[in-house]
C-alpha positions in Angstrom: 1.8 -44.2 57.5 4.8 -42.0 57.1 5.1 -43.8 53.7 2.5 -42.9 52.5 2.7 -39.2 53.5 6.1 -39.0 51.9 4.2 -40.6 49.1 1.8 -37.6 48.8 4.6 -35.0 49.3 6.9 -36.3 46.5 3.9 -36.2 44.1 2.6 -32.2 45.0 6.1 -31.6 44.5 6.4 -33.3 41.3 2.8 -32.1 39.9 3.7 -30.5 36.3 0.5 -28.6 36.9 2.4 -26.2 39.6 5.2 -26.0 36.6 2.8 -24.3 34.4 1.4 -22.3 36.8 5.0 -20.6 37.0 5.8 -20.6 33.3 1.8 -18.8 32.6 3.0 -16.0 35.2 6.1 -15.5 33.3 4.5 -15.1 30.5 1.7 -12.6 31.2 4.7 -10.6 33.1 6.2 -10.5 29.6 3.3 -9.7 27.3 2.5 -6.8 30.2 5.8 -5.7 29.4 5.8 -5.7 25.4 2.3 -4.1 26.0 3.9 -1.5 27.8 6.6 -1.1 24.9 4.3 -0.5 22.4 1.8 1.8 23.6 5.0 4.0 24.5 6.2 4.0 21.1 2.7 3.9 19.3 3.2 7.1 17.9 6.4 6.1 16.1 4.5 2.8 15.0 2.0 4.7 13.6 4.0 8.0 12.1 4.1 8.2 8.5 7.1 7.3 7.3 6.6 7.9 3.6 7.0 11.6 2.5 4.0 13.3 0.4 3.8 13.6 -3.4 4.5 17.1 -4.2 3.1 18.2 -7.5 5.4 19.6 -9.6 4.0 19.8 -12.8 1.6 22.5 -11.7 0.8 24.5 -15.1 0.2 28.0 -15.4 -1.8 29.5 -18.1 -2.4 33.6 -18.5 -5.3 35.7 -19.5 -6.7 35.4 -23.0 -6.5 38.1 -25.0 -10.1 39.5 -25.2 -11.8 42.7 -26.5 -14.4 44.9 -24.9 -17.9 44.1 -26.0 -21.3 45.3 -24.8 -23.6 42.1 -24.1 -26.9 43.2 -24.9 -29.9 41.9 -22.6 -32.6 39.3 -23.8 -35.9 38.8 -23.4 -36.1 34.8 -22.9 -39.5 35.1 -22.6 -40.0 35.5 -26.4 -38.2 31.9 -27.3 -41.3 30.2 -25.2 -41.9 30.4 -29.5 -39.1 31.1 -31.0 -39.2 33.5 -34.1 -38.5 32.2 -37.8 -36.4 34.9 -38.0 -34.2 33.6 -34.9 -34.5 29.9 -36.2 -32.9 31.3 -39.7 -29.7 33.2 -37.0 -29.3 29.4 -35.2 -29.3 27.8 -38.6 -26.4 30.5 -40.3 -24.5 29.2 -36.7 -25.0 25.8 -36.6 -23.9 25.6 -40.0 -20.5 27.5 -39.1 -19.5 26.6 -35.6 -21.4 22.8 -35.1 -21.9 21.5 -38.4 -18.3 20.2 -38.9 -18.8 17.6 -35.6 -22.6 17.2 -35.9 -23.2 17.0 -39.4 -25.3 19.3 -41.6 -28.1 17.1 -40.5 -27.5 17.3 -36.9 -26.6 13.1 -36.5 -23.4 13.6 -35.3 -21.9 12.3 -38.7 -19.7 15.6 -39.2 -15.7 15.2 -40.8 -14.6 16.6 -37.6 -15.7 14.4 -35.0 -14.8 11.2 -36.8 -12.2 10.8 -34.7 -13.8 11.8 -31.4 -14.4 9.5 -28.4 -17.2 10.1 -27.2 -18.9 10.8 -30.4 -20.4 13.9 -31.0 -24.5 14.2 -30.7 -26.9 12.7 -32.8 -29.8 15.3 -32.2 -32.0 13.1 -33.2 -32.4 10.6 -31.0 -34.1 11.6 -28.2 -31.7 9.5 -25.6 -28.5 9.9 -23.7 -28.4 13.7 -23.7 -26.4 14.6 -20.5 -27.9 18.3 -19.9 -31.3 17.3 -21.3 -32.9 18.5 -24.6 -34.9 21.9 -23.3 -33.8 25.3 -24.5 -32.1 26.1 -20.9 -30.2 22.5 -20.9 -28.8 23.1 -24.3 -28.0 26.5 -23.3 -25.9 25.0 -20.2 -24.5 23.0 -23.0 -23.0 25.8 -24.9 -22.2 28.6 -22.4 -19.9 25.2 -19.4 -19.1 22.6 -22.4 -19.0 19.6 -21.3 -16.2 17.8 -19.6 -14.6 14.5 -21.1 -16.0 15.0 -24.8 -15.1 16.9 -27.8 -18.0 19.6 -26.7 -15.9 22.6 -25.8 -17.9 25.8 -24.3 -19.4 28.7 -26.8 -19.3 31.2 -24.0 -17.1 33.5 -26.3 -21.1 33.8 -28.1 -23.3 36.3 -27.3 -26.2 35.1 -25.4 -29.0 36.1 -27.7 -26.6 33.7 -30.3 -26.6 30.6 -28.4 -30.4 30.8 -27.8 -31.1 31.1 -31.6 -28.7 28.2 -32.1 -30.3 26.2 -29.2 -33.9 27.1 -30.6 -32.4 25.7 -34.1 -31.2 23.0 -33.3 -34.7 21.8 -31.3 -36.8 22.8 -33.8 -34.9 21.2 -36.9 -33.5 18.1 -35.3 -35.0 17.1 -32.1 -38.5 15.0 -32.6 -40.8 15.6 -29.3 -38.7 18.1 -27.8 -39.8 18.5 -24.4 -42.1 22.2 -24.0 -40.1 25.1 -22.2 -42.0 26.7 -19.3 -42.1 29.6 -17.8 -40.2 28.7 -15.0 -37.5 26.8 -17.3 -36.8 30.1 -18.9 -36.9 32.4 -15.8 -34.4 30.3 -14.1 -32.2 30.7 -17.3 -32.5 33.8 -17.3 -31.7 34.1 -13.3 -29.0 31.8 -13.4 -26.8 33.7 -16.2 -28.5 37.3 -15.9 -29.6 37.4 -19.5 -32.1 40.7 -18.8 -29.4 42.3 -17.3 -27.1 42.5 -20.1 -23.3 43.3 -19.3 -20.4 45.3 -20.3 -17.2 43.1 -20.3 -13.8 45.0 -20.3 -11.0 44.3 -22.0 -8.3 42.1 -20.9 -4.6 41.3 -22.2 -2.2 38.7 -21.0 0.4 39.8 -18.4 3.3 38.9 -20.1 1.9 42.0 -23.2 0.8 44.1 -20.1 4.6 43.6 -18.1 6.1 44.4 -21.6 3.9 47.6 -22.4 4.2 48.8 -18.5 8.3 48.7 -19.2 7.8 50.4 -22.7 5.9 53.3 -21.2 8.1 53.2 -18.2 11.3 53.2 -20.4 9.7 56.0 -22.4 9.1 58.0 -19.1 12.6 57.6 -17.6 13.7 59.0 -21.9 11.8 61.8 -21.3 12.2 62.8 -17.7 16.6 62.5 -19.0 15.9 64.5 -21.1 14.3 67.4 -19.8 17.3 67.1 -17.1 19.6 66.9 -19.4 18.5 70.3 -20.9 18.7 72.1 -17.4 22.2 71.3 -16.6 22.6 72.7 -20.5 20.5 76.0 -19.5 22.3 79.4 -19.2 21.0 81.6 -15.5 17.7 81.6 -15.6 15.2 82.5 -12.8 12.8 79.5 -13.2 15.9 76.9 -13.2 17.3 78.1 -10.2 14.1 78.1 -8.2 13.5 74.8 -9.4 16.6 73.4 -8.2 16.3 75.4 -5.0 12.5 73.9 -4.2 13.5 70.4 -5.2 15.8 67.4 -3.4 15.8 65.3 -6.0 15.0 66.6 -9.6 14.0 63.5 -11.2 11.5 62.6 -8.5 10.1 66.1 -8.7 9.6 66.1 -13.1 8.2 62.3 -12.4 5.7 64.0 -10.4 4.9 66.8 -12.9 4.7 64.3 -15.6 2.4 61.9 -14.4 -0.2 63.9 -14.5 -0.2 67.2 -16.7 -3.4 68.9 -15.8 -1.2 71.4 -13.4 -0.1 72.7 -16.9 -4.1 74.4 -17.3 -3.6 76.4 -14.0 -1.3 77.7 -11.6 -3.3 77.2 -8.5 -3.3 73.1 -9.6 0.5 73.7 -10.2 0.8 74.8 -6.9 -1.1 71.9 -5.7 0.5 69.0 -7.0 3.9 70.2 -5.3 2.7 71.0 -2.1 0.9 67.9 -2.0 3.5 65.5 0.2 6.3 67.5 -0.9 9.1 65.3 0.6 8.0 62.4 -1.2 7.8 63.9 -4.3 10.9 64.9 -4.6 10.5 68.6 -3.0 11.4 70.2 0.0 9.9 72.9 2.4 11.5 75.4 0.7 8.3 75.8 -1.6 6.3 77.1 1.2 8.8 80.1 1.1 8.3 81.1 -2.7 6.1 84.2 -3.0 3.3 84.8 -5.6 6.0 86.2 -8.6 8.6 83.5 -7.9 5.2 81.1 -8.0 4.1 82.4 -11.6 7.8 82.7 -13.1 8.2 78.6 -12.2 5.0 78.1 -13.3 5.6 79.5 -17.0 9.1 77.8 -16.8 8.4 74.6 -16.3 5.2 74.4 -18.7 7.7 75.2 -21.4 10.2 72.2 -19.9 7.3 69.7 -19.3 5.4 68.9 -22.3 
């Protein structure tokens, strides 16, 4: 009997099942552990390591030189049939703006766009226009370009010029052009103001404006030297010395008289302009001291200085 109880005792204690049992704890204590590891240091694991791309190449381009022009406004109703008389304007354009790319006959055969990719337009075919073939879509056209082709924009055209060349180039070379509404042409004219007309100022690029700014200021600084220079020259004279005695610094205070002259018409708008911030302007208080003669005698003095 105690046989085979020592039997049963050796083999529990040699079951390999109990072995595994010990070695599967282990394990899951040391998966727990590397669990642990990682989520404490996830955001390191998951930083970004690799610096950002910094552009630059970035280009910078200035303001085209441009001259004021008056942009008349148009009545778009009036191309619902367009006018021979505008057809014969698109023509005289089309022939010496588009004619080069799209060929006299409007098939996209033109010297100039031989080498262009894509092609330019054939007009006439009636497929694969990207803005679509109505007076308003061809206007798009001309005024934005379009992107990726040879077609640059015509916006530098007046309005009124790009709708006779649209209305050409639909009535000469486009077979079943699609009929312009109403509403095509009212949200035309909506969407680039073409009733409204529009004045468009000049414009010059900065580095002309910097260098005309610096001439005008260089001429200034000339002329304010000068006037200086002819003081310190000047014999006693009554309007000198109450010039120097209103004034803490003398070039601040002729800057000030020469920036604007139209003190020079009257004495009250001389008297004005200096008591108007005085300190800053190179004055001091002393001014509010000066009496009506002393007033008049610096006013005819320095209208013959300032000029």
């Amino acid at each position: 009997m105690k046989s085979s109880e020592n039997n049963k005792f050796k083999f529990f204690n040699s079951n390999p099942i109990k072995s595994l049992a010990g070695i599967y704890i282990y394990l899951i204590v040391v998966i727990v552990i590397i669990g642990l590891i990682y989520v404490d240091n996830l955001n390191d694991i998951t930083s970004q390591n690799v610096p950002p791309r910094l552009n630059t190449h970035t280009v910078k381009t200035d303001l085209k030189l441009q001259e004021a022009k008056v942009i008349p406004p148009v009545d778009v109703m009036t191309l619902m049939e367009p006018s021979a008389d505008i057809i014969a304007k698109g023509k005289k354009l089309f022939l010496q703006s588009c004619a080069s790319c799209h060929g006299n006959t409007g098939k996209g055969d033109g010297t100039a766009g031989v080498a262009l990719t894509p092609k330019p337009r054939n007009f006439t075919k009636n497929t694969g226009w990207i803005n679509g073939r109505k007076l308003s879509d061809i206007y798009k056209t001309l005024e934005e370009g379009i992107p990726g082709s040879g077609m640059a924009s015509y916006s530098y055209l007046l309005p009124e010029e790009k709708l006779a060349l649209g209305s050409f180039i639909r009535a000469d070379f486009v077979s079943n052009s699609p009929k312009e509404t109403e509403d095509d042409l009212l949200n035309l004219d909506l969407n680039y103001n073409l009733s409204d007309g529009a004045k468009i100022p000049a414009q010059i690029p900065v580095k002309f404006a910097a260098k005309i700014i610096i001439s005008e200021k260089k001429a200034t600084v000339q002329k304010i030297e000068k006037i200086l220079s002819s003081l310190k020259n000047m014999n006693d004279n009554e309007g000198r010395k109450l010039f120097y005695k209103i004034t803490n610094n003398q070039f601040s205070a002729l800057v000030t008289l020469n920036s604007n002259l139209n003190w020079k018409k009257d004495e009250k708008l001389f008297i004005d302009t200096i008591v108007n911030d005085v300190v800053n302007n190179g004055f001091n208080g002393k001014v509010f001291q000066l009496s009506s003669k002393q007033w008049g005698s610096l006013f005819l003095f320095l209208n013959k200085q300032i000029h």
